[in-house]
C-alpha positions in Angstrom: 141.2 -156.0 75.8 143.6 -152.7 75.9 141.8 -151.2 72.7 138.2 -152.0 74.5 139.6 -150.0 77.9 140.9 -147.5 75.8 137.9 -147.2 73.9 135.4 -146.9 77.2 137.7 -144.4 78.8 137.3 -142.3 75.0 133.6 -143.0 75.5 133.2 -141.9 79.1 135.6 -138.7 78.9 133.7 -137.5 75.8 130.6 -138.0 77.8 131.9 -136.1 80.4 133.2 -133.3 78.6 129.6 -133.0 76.5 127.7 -133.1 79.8 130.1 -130.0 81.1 129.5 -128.4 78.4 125.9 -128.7 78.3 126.0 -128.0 82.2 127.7 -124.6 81.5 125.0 -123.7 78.8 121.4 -124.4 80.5 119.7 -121.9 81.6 116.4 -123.8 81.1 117.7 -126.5 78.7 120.3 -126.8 75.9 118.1 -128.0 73.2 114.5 -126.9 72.5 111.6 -128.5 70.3 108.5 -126.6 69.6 105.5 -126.2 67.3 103.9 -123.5 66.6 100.5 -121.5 64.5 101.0 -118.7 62.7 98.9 -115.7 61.3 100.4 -114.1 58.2 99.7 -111.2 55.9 101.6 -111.0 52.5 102.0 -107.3 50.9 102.4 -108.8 47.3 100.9 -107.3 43.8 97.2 -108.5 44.4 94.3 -106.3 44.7 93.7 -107.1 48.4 95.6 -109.2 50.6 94.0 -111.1 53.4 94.8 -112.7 56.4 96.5 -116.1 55.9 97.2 -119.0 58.0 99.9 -121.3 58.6 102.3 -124.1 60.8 105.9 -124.4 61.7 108.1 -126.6 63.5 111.5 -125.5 65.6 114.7 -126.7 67.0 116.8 -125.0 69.3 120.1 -125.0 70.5 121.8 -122.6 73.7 125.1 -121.5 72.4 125.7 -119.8 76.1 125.9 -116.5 76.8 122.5 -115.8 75.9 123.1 -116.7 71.9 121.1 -119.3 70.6 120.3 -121.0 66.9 117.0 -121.8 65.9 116.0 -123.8 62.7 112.2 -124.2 61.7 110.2 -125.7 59.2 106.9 -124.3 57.9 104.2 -124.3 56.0 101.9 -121.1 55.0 99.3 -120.2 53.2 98.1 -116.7 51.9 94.8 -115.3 50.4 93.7 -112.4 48.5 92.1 -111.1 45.2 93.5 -110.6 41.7 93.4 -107.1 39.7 90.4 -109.2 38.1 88.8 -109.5 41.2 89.2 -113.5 41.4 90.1 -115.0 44.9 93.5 -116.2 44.8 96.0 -117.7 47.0 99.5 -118.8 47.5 101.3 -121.7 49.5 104.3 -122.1 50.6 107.3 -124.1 52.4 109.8 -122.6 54.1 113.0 -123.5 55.9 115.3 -121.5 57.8 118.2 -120.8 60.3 118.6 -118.0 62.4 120.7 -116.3 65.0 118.8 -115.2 68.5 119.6 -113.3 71.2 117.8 -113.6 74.9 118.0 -110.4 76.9 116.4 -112.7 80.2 117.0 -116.3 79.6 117.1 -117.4 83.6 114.1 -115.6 83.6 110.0 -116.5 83.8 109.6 -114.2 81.0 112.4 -114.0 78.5 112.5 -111.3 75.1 114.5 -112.2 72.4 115.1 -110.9 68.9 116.7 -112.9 65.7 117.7 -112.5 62.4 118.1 -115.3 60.1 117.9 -116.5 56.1 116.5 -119.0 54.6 114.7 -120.7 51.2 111.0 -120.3 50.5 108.7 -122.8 48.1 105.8 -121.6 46.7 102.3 -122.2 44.9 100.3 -119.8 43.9 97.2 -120.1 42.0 93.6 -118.6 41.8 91.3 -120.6 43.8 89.7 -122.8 41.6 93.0 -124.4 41.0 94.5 -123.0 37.6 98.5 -121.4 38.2 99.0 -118.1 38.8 101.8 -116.9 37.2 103.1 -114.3 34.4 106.2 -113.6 32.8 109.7 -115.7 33.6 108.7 -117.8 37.3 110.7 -119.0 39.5 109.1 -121.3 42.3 111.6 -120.5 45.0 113.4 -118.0 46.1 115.8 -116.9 49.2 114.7 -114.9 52.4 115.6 -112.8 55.1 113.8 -112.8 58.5 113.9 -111.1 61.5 112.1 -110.1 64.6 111.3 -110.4 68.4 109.3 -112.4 70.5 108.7 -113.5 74.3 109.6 -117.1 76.0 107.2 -117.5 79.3 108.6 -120.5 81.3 106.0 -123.1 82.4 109.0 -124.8 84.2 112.3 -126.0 83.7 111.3 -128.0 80.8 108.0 -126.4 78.9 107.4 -122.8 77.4 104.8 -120.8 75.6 106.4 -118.5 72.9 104.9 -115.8 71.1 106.9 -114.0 68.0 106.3 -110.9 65.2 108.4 -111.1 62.2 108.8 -109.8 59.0 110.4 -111.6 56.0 111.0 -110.3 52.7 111.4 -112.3 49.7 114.2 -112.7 47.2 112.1 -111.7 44.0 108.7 -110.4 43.6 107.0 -113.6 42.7 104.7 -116.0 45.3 102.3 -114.2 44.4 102.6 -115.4 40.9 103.2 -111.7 39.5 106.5 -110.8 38.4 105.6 -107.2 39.0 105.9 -104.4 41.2 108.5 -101.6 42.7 109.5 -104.0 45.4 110.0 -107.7 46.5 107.2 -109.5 48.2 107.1 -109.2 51.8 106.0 -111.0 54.4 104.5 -110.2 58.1 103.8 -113.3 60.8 102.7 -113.4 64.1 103.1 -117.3 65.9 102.3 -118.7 69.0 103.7 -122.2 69.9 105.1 -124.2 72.7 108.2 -125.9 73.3 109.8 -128.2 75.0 113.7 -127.8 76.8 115.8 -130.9 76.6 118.9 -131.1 79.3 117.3 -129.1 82.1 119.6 -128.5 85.0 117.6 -131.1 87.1 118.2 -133.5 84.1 122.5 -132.9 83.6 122.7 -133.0 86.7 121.3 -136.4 87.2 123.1 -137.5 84.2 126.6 -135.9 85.9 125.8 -137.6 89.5 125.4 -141.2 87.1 128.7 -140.7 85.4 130.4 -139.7 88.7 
């Protein structure tokens, strides 16, 4: 009976100390999830590079004082044509982690900036199917991203965001040429939505129900 006193007091002064926490972080809400499209353009070893399309997922976390970690998952597609003129294109699947910044997080409308790394699948291949690729591939690679972008507040709970990156590439290869002066690099622009977990109308509901 002792351990199972001791073990709801552990429970409920964790709880506590979480919700404090969490309290002391929220601006709008400690956690975000959002999904977003994206609009791409790849300056790779091609003869042309056109616009590409493409999806991601996020999830965010408030680290207080305006910091903030943001993962995502995506998916992207690029198009352009070969030096034989043949329509080609490129997929790939991303993941990464990055470190923002928000200059006006109590704000309606907040800017933000971030820098992160991450690892980068890819597919490409000319557009009837066959691979694309010369010389020793490699189908992954590592990354480096960074850029800005704008959060505008619905309410406490729901935001639109709209960001511009850049992201260069660890080799010079989803393009499926191992070729070039440089490494492959790659320009987005995404708009999304997401949704705020623990607003402050939420923790403190949840504080007033512990108390």
């Amino acid at each position: 009976m002792n351990r199972r006193c001791a073990y709801f007091v552990l429970v409920v002064a964790s709880s506590i100390v979480f919700i404090s926490s969490v309290y002391a972080q929220v601006g709008r809400g400690a956690f975000g999830f959002g999904l977003s499209v994206d609009g791409n353009m790849l300056q790779s070893d091609w003869k042309t590079n056109d616009p590409g399309i493409g999806a991601s997922a996020d999830l965010s976390y408030s680290l207080g004082h305006n910091w903030g970690l943001v993962s995502r998952l995506g998916v992207d597609t690029y198009y352009g044509k070969s030096k034989a003129n043949e329509n080609v294109l490129s997929t790939s699947f991303r993941g990464d982690l990055s470190l923002s910044y928000d200059f006006l997080r109590s704000k309606p409308l907040n800017p933000f900036v971030f820098v992160g790394a991450g690892f980068v699948f890819y597919y490409p291949r000319i557009d009837g199917g066959a691979v694309l690729t010369s010389g020793k591939y490699q189908p992954w690679d590592m990354a480096l991203n960074g850029g800005l972008g704008f959060d505008c507040y619905i309410n406490e709970s729901w935001s639109i965001v709209l960001t511009g990156e850049a992201t260069m590439m660890g080799n010079d290869q989803i393009d499926g040429y191992k070729a070039g002066g440089s490494n492959d690099i790659i320009g987005r622009v995404s708009l999304g939505i997401r949704y705020y977990l623990f607003d402050r109308s939420t923790v403190e509901q949840i504080v007033k129900t512990v108390e």
